[in-house]
N, C-alpha and C positions, 0 to 999 in steps of 0.2 A: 708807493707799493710796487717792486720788484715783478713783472711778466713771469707766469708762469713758462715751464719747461715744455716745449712742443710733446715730445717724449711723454709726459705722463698720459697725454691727453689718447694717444694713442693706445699706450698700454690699458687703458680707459677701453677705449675701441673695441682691442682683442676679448676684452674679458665682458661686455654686454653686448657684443656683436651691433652694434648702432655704426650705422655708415657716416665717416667723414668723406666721402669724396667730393661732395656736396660743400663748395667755400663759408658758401651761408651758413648752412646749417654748423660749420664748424664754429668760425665767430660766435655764434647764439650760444653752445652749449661752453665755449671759454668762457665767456662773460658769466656764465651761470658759474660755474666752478669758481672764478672771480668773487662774486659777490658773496660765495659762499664763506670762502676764504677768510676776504674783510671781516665779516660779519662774527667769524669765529674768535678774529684775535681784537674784535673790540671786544667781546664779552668776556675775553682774559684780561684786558685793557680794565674796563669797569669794575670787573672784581677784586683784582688788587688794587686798584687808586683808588676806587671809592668805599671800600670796607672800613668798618668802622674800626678806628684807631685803639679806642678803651670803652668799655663795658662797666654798667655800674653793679654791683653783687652786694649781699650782705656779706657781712666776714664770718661769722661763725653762727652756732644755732642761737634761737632765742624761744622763749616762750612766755605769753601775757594770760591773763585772767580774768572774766569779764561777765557779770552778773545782770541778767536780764529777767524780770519777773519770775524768779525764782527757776529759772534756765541758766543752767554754766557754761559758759563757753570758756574752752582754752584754744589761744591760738598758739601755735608751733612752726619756728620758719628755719628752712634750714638751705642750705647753701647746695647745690648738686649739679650735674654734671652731663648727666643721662638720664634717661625714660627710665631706663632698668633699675637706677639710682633711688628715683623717683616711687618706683613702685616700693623698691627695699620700705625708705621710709614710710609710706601708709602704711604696710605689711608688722614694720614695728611702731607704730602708731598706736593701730587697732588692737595689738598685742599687750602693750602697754597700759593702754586708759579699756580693757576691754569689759567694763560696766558700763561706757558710755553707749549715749544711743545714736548715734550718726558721727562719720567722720567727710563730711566733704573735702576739695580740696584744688589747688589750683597750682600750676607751673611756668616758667618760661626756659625755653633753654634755648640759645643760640643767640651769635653773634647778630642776628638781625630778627631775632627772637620770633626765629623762625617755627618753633614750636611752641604752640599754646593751649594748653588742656585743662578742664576742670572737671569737677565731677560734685554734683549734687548729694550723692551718697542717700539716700530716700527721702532728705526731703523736698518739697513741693517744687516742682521744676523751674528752675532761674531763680530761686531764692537764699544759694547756698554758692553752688562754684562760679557762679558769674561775677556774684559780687566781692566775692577774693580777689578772680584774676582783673577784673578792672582797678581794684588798688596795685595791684601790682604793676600793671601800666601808669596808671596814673605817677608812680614814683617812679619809673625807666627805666627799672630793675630787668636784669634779667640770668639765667642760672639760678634761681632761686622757688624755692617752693614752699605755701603754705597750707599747714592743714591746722583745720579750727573743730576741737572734739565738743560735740554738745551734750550736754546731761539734760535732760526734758525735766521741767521743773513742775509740771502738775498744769498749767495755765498756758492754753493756746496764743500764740505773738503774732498769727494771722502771718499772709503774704509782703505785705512792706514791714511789719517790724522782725521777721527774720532776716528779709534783706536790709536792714538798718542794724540787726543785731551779729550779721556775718561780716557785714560791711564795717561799725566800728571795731569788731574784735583784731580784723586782721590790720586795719590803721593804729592801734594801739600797738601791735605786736608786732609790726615792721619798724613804729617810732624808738621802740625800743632797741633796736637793733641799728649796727653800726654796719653803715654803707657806704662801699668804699670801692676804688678807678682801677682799676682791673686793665692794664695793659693785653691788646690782643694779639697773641705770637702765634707763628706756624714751627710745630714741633716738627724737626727735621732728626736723621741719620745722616751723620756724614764719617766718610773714610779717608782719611790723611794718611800719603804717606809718610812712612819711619819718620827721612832724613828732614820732611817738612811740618813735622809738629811743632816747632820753633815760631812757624812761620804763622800757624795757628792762633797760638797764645798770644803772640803780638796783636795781631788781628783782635783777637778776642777783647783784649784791654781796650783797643782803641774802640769798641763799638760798644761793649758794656752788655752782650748780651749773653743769656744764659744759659751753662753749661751742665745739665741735670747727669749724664751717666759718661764714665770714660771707661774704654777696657784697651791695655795697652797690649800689641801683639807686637812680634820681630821685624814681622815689613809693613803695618798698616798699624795707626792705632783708630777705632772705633769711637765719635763720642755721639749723643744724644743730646740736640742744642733744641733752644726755643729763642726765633729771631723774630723780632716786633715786624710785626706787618707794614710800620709806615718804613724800614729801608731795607723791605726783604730782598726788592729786586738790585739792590746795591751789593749784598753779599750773595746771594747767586752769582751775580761776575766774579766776584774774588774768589771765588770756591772755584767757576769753571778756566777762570785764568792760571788756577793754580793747580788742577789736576785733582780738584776733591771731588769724592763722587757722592752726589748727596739724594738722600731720598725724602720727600716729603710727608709727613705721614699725617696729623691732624692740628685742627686749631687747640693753642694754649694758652691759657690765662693766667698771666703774669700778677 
């Protein structure tokens, strides 16, 4: 790791008024900037080398059917993106089956399925969204949402055979459903110029990655790319070697 710049340390100075005339004291608070330093580009370090490569998803919606002491359950699973995704769907759920009596429900979204939400929907607490989003862990799904509509069949299923009757509805209606490796990309902006959009394409062939929007202008043309995360830091060099200007914008599932 490269010694910081005398210089900053002072512009540091001017702008919290803290005395360096003091050797000691200056050493101490380097070392501190130091460590701060390290600490920041291991955590860029960790997040691209150890983010996960491919994500497992359902591929499109599904829905099962599933009879419990004259109780209906349907379960509904559907592939999403966002929270806000998320809510569309119960919102057209509830819409939909709207003589049912409860619509619980459960989510995963994100690459380290970083968000996890359930929702009992009135009935008996832990007996409806828990046991969705645990099968959904249980299969190492994630981007994917289940909701399981119930019809009240006349005859109480007590505390464990709701949770046995939410829990096999949403294992039947995810077995139905085709799951499938979801490469994980960072959706990038980039600006090439004119005379090096040649230089692009080539590129692009040799790495095989994908090209979602192009707009061509007289001195730049504009595309909209999604580069797989295991050799993103490969094509940032060949972008900054080559004078593309690139912006990063969010994760993309390939």
């Amino acid at each position: 790791m490269s010694s910081f710049d005398d210089s900053v340390f002072f512009r540091v100075q001017c702008k919290y008024c803290i005395s360096w005339s003091n050797e000691r004291n200056f050493r101490f608070w380097r070392e501190k900037f130091q460590k701060i330093h390290i600490s920041f580009f291991f955590l860029c370090y960790i997040f691209v080398h150890f983010m996960k490569t491919s994500v497992r998803q359902i591929e499109s919606n599904v829905s099962f059917a599933y009879h419990e002491k004259n109780s209906r359950f349907i379960g509904l699973a559907f592939p999403i993106y966002s929270e806000k995704e998320a809510q569309n769907m119960w919102n057209a759920v509830r819409k939909k089956y709207y003589k049912a009596d409860h619509f619980p429900y459960a989510y995963i979204i994100g690459v380290e399925k970083e968000i996890q939400k359930s929702s009992d929907d009135g009935e008996p607490s832990g007996t409806a969204g828990k046991p969705i989003l645990n099968v959904l862990l249980s299969k190492d799904l994630t981007y994917t949402m289940v909701v399981v509509v119930r019809y009240f069949g006349g005859i109480k299923l007590g505390t464990s055979g709701l949770k046995n009757a939410f829990k096999t509805t949403t294992q039947f209606t995810l077995e139905s459903a085709n799951v499938v490796q979801r490469i994980v990309t960072m959706k990038m902006e980039l600006f090439v110029p004119y005379q090096k959009v040649h230089v692009f394409y080539s590129f692009q062939q040799q790495k095989n990655f994908l090209i979602l929007e192009q707009d061509y202008q007289s001195l730049e043309s504009k595309f909209v790319i999604a580069i797989p995360i295991s050799f993103l830091d490969e094509l940032k060099s060949f972008f900054s070697l080559h004078n593309f200007f690139f912006i990063e914008k969010e994760i993309y599932l390939w």
